[in-house]
Legacy VTK file of the C-alpha trace (Angstrom):
# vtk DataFile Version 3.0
C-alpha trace
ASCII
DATASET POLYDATA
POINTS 125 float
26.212 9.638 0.506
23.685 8.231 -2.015
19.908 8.051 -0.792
18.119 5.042 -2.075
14.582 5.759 -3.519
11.382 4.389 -1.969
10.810 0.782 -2.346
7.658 1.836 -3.860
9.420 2.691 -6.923
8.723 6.338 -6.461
12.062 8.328 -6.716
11.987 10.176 -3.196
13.513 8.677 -0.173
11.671 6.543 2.099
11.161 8.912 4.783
9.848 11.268 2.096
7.905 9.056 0.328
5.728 6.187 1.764
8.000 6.361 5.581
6.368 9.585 6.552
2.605 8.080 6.535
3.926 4.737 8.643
4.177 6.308 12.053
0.534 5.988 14.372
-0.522 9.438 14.329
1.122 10.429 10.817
-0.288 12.012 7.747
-2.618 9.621 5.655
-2.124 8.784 2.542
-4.102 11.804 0.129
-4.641 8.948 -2.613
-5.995 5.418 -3.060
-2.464 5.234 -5.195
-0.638 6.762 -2.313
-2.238 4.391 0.065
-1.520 1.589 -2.210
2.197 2.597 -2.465
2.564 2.966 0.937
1.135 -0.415 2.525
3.114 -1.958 -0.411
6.432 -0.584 1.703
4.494 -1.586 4.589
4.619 -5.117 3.263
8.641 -4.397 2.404
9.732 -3.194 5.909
7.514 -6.134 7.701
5.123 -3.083 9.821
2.020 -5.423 10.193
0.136 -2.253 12.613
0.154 0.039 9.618
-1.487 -2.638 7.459
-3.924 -2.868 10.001
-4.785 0.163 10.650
-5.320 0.885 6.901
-7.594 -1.915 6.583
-11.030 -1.351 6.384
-12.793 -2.346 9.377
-15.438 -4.219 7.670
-12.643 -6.419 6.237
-9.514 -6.484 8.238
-8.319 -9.683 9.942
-8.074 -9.962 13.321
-4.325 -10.462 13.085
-2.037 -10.632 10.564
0.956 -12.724 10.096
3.848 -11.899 7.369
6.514 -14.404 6.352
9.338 -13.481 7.468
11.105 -14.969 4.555
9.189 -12.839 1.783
11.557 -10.718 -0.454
9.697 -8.164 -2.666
11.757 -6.818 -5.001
9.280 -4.035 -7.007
5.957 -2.406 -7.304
4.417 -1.495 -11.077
0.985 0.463 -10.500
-0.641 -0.360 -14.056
-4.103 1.340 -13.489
-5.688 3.647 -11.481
-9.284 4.656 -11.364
-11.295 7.393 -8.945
-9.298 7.500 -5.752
-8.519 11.006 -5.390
-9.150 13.611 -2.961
-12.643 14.251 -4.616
-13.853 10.110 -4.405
-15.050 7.866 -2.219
-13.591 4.864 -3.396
-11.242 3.848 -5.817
-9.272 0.694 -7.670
-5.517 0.696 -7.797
-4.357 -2.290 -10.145
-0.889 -3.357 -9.487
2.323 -5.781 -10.114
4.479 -6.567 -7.228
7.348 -8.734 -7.741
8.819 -10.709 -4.941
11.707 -13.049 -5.090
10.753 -15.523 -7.012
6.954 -14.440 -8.984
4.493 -11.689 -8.642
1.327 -10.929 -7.195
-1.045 -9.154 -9.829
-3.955 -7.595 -7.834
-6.994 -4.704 -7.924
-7.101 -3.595 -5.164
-10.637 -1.716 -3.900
-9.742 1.425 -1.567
-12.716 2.936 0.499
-12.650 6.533 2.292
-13.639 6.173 6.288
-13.853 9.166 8.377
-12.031 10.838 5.549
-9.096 8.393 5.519
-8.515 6.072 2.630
-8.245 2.504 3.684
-7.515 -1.089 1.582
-11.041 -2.780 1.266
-10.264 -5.572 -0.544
-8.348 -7.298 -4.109
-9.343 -9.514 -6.736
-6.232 -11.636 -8.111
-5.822 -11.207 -11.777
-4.178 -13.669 -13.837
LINES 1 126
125 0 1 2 3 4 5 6 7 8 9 10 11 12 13 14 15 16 17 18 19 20 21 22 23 24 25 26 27 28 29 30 31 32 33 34 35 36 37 38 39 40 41 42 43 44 45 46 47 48 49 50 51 52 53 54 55 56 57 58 59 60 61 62 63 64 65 66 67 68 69 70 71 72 73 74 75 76 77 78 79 80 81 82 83 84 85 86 87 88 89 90 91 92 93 94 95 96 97 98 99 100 101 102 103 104 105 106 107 108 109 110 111 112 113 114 115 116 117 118 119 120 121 122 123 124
């Protein structure tokens, strides 16, 4: 039986990887890169409540609504900067393919109540 890596790219199993910080109640991501991973295989297996709840609450939507039809096919984290245990905010600046193009983002990550969340991204060209 052959286990398939995370979508993230990373090379443990979902349920190892990103998977085990999905569930309400779960672990949270230790990293602004780990958070970034993860709500990047949020995106992948369509769970819309975990990219909720690891929205910001200054900047989350009220809903949000994924297209079903959306394929993405790879993540490439090309910078990183602050973000660890010992910050309060961070950038991750990432490549994620999708069937089709990319989306080339920095992405701002904020600590609330000790959790990291997504605050924001600027598209880069």
């Amino acid at each position: 039986m052959t286990t398939r890596s995370c979508p993230c790219g990373l090379p443990d199993p979902y349920d190892r990887c990103c998977g085990r910080f999905h569930p309400m109640g779960a672990a949270s991501a230790p990293t602004a890169e780990a958070l970034m991973r993860s709500r990047y295989c949020a995106f992948v297996k369509g769970d819309v409540a975990y990219l909720l709840r690891t929205w910001h609450p200054r900047t989350r939507p009220a809903r949000l609504e994924l297209d079903p039809g959306m394929r993405w096919t790879g993540l490439e984290i090309l910078e990183t900067t602050a973000g660890s245990a010992f910050h309060a905010a961070g950038t991750v600046t990432f490549r994620a393919s999708f069937r089709g193009g990319s989306l080339h983002e920095r992405s701002r990550f904020e600590r609330v109540d000790g959790a990291w969340v997504y605050v924001d991204g600027e598209f880069l060209s």
